[in-house]
Structure formats: C-alpha cells, structure tokens
C-alpha atoms as one frame of an Amber mdcrd trajectory, in Angstrom:
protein
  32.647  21.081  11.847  33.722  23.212   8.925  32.003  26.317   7.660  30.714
  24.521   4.249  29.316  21.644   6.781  27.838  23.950   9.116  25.993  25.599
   5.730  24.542  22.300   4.971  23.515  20.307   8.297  23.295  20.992  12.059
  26.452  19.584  13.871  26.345  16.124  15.504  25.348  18.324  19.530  22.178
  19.909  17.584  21.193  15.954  16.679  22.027  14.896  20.239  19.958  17.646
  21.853  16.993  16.880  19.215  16.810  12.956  19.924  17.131  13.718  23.293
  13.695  15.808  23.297  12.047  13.322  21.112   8.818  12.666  22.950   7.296
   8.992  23.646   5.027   9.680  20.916   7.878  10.093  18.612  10.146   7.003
  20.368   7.415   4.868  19.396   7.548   5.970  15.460  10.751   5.691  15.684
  10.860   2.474  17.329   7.841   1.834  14.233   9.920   2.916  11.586  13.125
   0.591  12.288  10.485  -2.015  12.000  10.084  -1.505   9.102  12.820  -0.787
   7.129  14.695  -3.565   9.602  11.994  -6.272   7.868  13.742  -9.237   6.651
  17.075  -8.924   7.796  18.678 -12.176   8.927  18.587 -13.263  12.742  20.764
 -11.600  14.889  20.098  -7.987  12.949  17.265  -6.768  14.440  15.507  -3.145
  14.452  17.462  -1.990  17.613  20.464  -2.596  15.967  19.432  -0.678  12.860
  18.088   2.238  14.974  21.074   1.707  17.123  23.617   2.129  14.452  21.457
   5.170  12.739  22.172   7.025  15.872  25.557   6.516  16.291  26.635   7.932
  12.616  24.509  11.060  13.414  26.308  11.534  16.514  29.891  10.374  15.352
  29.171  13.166  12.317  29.742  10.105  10.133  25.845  11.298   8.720  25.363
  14.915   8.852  21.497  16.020   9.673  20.109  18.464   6.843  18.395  22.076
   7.749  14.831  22.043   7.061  14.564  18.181   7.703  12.975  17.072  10.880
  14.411  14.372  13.148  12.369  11.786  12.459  12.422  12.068   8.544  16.228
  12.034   8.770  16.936   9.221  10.942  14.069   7.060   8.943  16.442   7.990
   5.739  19.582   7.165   7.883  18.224   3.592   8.789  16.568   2.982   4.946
  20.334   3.635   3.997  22.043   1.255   6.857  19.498  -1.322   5.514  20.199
  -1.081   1.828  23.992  -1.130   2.107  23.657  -4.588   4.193  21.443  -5.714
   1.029  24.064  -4.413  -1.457  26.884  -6.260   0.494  24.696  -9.434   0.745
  24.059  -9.281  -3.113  27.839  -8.725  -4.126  28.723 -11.465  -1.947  26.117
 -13.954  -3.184  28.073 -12.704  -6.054  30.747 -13.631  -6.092  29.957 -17.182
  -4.327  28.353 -17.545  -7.887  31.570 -16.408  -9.463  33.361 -18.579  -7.520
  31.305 -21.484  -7.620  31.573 -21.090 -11.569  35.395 -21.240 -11.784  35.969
 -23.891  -9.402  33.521 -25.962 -11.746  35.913 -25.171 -14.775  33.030 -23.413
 -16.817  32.916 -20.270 -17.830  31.599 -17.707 -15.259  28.080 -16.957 -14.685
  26.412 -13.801 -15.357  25.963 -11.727 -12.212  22.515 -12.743 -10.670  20.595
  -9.183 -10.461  17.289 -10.774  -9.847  17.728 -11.675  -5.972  14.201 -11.447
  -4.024  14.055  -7.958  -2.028  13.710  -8.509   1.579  10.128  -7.446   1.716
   9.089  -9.911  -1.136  10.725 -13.261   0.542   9.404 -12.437   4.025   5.467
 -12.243   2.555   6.319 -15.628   0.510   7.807 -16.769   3.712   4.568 -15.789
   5.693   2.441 -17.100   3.317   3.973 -20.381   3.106   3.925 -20.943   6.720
   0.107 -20.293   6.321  -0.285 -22.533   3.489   1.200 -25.286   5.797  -0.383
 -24.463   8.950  -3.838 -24.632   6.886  -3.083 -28.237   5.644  -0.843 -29.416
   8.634  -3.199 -32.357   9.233  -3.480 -33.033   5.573  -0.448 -35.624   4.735
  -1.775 -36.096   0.876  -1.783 -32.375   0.392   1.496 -31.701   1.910   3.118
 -33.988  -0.413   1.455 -32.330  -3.328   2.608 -28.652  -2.086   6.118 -30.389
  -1.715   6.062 -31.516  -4.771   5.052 -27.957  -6.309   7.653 -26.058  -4.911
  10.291 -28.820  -6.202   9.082 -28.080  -9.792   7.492 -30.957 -10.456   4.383
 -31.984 -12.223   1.160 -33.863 -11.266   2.128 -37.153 -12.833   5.685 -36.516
 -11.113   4.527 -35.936  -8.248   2.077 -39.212  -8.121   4.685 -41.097  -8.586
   7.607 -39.943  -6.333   4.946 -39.829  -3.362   3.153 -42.648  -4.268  -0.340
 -41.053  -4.639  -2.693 -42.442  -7.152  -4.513 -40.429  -9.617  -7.477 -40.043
  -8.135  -5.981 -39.500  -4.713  -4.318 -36.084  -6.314  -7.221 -35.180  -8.084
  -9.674 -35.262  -5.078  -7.073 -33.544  -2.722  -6.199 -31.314  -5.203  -9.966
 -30.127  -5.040  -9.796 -30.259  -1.496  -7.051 -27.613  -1.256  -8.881 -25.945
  -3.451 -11.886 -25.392  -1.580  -9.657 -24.972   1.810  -8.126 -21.991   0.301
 -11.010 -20.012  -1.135 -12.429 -20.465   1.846  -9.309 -19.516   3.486  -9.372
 -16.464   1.348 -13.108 -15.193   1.891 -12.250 -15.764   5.667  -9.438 -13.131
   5.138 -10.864 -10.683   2.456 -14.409 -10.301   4.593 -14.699  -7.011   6.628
C-alpha cells in the first residue's frame, strides 16, 4: 500500500486480523446487518453473498478501511454500497429495456423512468399483499374484487367482468371492510 493510502485506511492484513477477532456477538450483527441492507434483492442474491462480497473487497484492498471507523460500521457501509450499485445497475437496465422497447415501437423514446419502487417499499407491499390474500383466501367474491382493484378498475367494472351483482359487491365490500379493521386492531393492540 502506498504512503498516501496508508495515511488514510489500515491495509487489507489490519482488516483481516480485525474480522478475524470479531466476536459471536459481533458475527451475529453482522450476520443482522446484511439482512438488512440484503432486503429485497432478487432470488439467488442473498445476505451471505452481500456479506460475502463486502469481505472480499476489504481484503483484495479493492475498499480500503478508514482510521477511526470500527469494523462493523465499515463493513455495514461496504455492504449498503454493494447493495445500491446492484439497484443502480438494475435501474439503468430497466432503462434502457424502456429505451429500447420505445424505438423498436417506432415512437419517440420515453423519458427515463426515475420513479422505480426502492427495494424496501415493494417487499412491505409484497408482504402486505400476501396478507391481504391469506385474510380472504376462503372468500372467492372478495378476491375477485381485490383483483379487480389492483387491475385499475372500478366497481361497476369490476361487477361486470366477474360477474358479481351489485349488491353482491356492496355487501362483500363491507365484509372486507370489517375483516380488515379487525385485522388491524388485532395487529395495533399491545
């Protein structure tokens, strides 16, 4: 390592020896903290593989650890990073696919799309779908109706491309309703 490296960070045997000495205590918020910044990531990526790869560019030098920074700080930082470049690659390709989509149409291309969902935001609507479902699972009237919602369309839309009456939709619209402030007292209660 050069002298103007040396100035700024430990060398790449000073991070070995400190991750080696890390104690279960601090494996385990470690192990806590590539949860989370791992959190939505496609399958096949998985926290392991972030904390993985965080380790191996502190030990290749590729990511130089700071003085005055502990460990555990720096390698969160290093595995925040490794998880927002994947997201900055994902959104440049999705991107482009747009771009690309555009031309082959023979339109004019498309404005970049800078409002993509952040991980954390699509995995709680993800969550909370699968709860909305699992809460009216035996409920085939309701089902359609929450089908019909997330396709954009509107009561009288929805009636007739499911072939619910009117009252049918009104009464299980109550009856979701009620299922979910219930739902939601269950959750909020201490």
């Amino acid at each position: 390592m050069s002298g103007a490296a040396a100035a700024v960070g430990r060398t790449a045997a000073d991070a070995a020896s400190a991750i080696e000495a890390l104690s279960e205590t601090d494996l385990v918020r470690l192990k806590a903290l590539a949860q989370l910044w791992s959190r939505g990531l496609p399958a096949g990526l998985g926290w392991a593989d972030v904390l993985h790869e965080a380790i191996v560019r502190v030990l290749d030098g590729s990511r130089v650890w700071p003085l005055g920074v502990p460990i555990l700080a720096f390698l969160s930082g290093v595995m925040r990073s490794i998880c927002d470049d994947y997201w900055r690659r994902v959104r440049h390709e999705q991107r482009l696919l747009v771009s690309r989509d555009d031309h082959s149409q023979g339109g004019p291309a498309a404005e970049p799309v800078d409002e993509l969902a952040d991980p954390e935001r699509v995995a709680v609507a993800v969550a909370g779908l699968a709860e909305v479902f699992r809460l009216f699972a035996g409920d085939s009237v309701a089902l359609k109706i929450i089908d019909g919602m997330a396709n954009g369309l509107k009561a009288k839309d929805i009636c007739s491309a499911y072939d619910i009456s009117a009252l049918d939709y009104d009464t299980a619209r109550r009856r979701m309703r009620r299922t979910l402030l219930r739902h939601q007292r269950h959750r909020s209660a201490p």
